[in-house]
C-alpha positions, 0 to 999 in steps of 0.5 A: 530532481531535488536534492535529498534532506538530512536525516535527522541526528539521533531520530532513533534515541529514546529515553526507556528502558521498554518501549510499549508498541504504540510508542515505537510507532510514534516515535518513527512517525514523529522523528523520522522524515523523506531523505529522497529527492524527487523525479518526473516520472511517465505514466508508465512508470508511476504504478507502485511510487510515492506521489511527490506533489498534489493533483488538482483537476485543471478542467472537469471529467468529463468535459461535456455532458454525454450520452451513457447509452447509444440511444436517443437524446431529447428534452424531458419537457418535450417528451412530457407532452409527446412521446413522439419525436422528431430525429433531427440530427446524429451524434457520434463519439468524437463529433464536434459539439452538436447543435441545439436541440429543436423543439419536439425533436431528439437527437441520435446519439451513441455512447460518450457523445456530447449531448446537444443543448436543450437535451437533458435525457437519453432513451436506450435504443433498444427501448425505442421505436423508430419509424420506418424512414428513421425521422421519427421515434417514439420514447418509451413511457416512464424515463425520469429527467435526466435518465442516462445523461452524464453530467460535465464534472460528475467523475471528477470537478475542475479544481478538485483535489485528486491525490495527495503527495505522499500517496502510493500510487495504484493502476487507478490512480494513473487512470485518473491522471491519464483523464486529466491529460497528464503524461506524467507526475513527480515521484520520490525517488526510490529509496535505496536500501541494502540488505545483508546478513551475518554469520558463517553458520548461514549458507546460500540455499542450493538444491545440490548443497548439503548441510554439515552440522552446524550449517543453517540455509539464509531464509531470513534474508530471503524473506526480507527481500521478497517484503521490500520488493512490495515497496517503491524501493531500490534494494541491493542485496549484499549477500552473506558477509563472513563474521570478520570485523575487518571484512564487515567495517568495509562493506557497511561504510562501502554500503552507507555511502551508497545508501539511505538504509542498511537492514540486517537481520540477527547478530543482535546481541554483544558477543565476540562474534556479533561484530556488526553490532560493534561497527554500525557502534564504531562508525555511527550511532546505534541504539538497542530498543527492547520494545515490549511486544512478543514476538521480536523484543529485541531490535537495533535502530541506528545510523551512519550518517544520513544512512539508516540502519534497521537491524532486525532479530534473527528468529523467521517469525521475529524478522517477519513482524518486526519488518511488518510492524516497524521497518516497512513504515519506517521505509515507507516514510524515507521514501516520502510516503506516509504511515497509514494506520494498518486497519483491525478488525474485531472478530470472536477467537476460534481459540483460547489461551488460558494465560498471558503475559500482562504489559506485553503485546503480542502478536499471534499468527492466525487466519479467519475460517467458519464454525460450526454456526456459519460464524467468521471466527479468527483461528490461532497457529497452535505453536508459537515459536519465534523460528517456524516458518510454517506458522507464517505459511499457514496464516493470513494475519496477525492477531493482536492481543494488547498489553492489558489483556490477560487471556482469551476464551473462546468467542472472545473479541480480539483484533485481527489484522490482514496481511493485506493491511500490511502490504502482503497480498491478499489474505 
């Protein structure tokens, strides 16, 4: 295990007034680095962490060249000059390497066997002919060379690299490491992040309770948790801390010890009440960004210390794409990980906007569904408002319109990007 490194001074300090998107992400990809240490973890403990070393193969997969089928092995050269053949031995799985192949003779042999020497192609059995004492089979015509033979090193070659640090890895990945005879690889530690919300407005929801006037159920929070669970992350959540200055200096500075992250959401602004805003400020470095994208303008980056502090906004949607767009490559790179552009695709709008902001990006709620011509079109929510949830229930990714696009008609390219680009499921 390694020591965790420095997070770097003032990583989130900027010099603009507005922040245009790609902007914001290279400054995070830039400025921010890994401040976890590192662990040996066991195979079954390495689905869903982030690789802390490279994987070369130490010997070829498979080992020795070996049957694909449960058949007959023999030489093509032979089978050329008669497709009858002498049976001159047996090859099971797990026998020890078998001895060459005699002239004019083929091997019986079943599935993951090695294959003897001389022997370069293998017969399904069910495409043979056998005599009747078993010492003698015909080859069915027309079996190119090699022909259900797998080669030595043909999944992967001694020395080839497998997988890089940084990698999240997948059930396919452990599979690669188990045929590489190891038991177990170096992860990053889980990053440690706390979770909390602000606000006596904001009640725990409960079946039996009911609101008064002025009383709002903790959705986003909630939301946030569910999105860091995606990630190799440990996360503490700290519930609902009242809007008491006293109460929240000590549990942010009792948090910031404990912690690599502290992500908040709401009570972004400067009012009396807005007393996170002025403690993260009083015990650390905190700088508001008004980054130029619709939905989630207005966001807080700081620190305390090597503690990172993501203070999202308070509307649903807002947090949601924020968290998506920013917070989740942000977590991602602390951790070790690293930023891999989401993937968009360019598909006709199934929609239109007759005006839009210039200079600003936005980011839309949508989903693909099928015209009236058989055509994959991408859909819009018809509401855009930053609080309703259901606009997020509904859709299966973002659709992104850029800074200098002015409006849409329908047919339209536009980017699309999945869910699933950004860690959620399947969309």
């Amino acid at each position: 295990m390694t020591k965790a490194p420095h997070l770097i001074d003032d990583c989130f300090m900027h010099d603009k007034d507005r922040m245009r998107h790609d902007e914001v992400v290279a400054l995070i990809t830039s400025r921010l680095s890994r401040v976890v240490g590192w662990e040996s973890v066991p195979l079954e403990g390495l689905n869903g962490r982030l690789l802390a070393e490279g994987i070369e193969a130490p010997r070829n997969v498979p080992l020795h060249d070996n049957s694909a089928v449960d058949g007959y092995a023999f030489a093509h050269a032979d089978y050329e000059a008669s497709a009858t053949l002498a049976v001159s031995q047996r090859v099971a799985a797990g026998d020890p390497a078998p001895a060459p192949l005699a002239n004019a003779a083929a091997a019986r042999i079943f599935t993951g066997a090695v294959m003897p020497p001389n022997a370069d192609t293998v017969a399904m059995q069910e495409d043979c002919t056998v005599s009747e004492d078993g010492t003698s089979v015909i080859i069915p015509p027309g079996l190119r060379q090699g022909a259900n033979r797998r080669r030595a090193g043909e999944d992967v070659q001694a020395g080839e690299p497998l997988l890089a640090p940084g990698q999240l890895i997948r059930p396919q990945d452990i599979a690669a490491l188990a045929s590489l005879g190891k038991p177990a690889a170096q992860a990053f530690k889980r990053l440690r992040v706390a979770l909390v919300s602000t606000g006596n407005e904001l009640v725990e929801p409960a079946a039996s309770r009911e609101l008064v006037k002025g009383q709002v159920f903790d959705t986003n929070r909630h939301m946030l948790a569910a999105l860091c669970r995606g990630l190799p992350l440990e996360m503490s959540d700290l519930g609902i801390l009242d809007d008491d200055e006293t109460v929240i200096s000590a549990a942010l500075s009792k948090a910031a010890a404990e912690h690599d992250v502290i992500l908040t959401t709401g009570g972004a602004s400067r009012g009396e009440e807005d007393h996170i805003v002025r403690t993260i400020d009083s015990l650390g470095k905190r700088h508001l960004w008004q980054i130029a994208i619709k939905p989630g303008r207005p966001m807080s980056f700081g620190q305390i210390g090597d503690c990172v502090f993501l203070g999202l906004p308070g509307n649903p949607v807002a947090a949601f794409v924020c968290f998506l767009l920013y917070c989740r490559p942000a977590l991602r790179i602390l951790g070790g990980g690293i930023y891999q552009e989401p993937r968009r695709y360019r598909l006709p709008a199934g929609f239109e906007i007759k005006s839009k902001k210039p200079d600003r990006r936005e980011f839309l709620r949508g989903w693909l569904d099928t015209d009236e011509s058989g055509l994959t079109v991408v859909r819009k929510f018809a509401r855009d408002g930053s609080g309703l949830i259901s606009g997020l229930r509904q859709s299966g990714g973002l659709i992104e319109l850029g800074e200098d696009v002015r409006k849409v008609a329908p047919g339209d390219l536009v980017s699309y990007i999945p869910y699933s680009e950004l860690g959620i499921g399947d969309a």
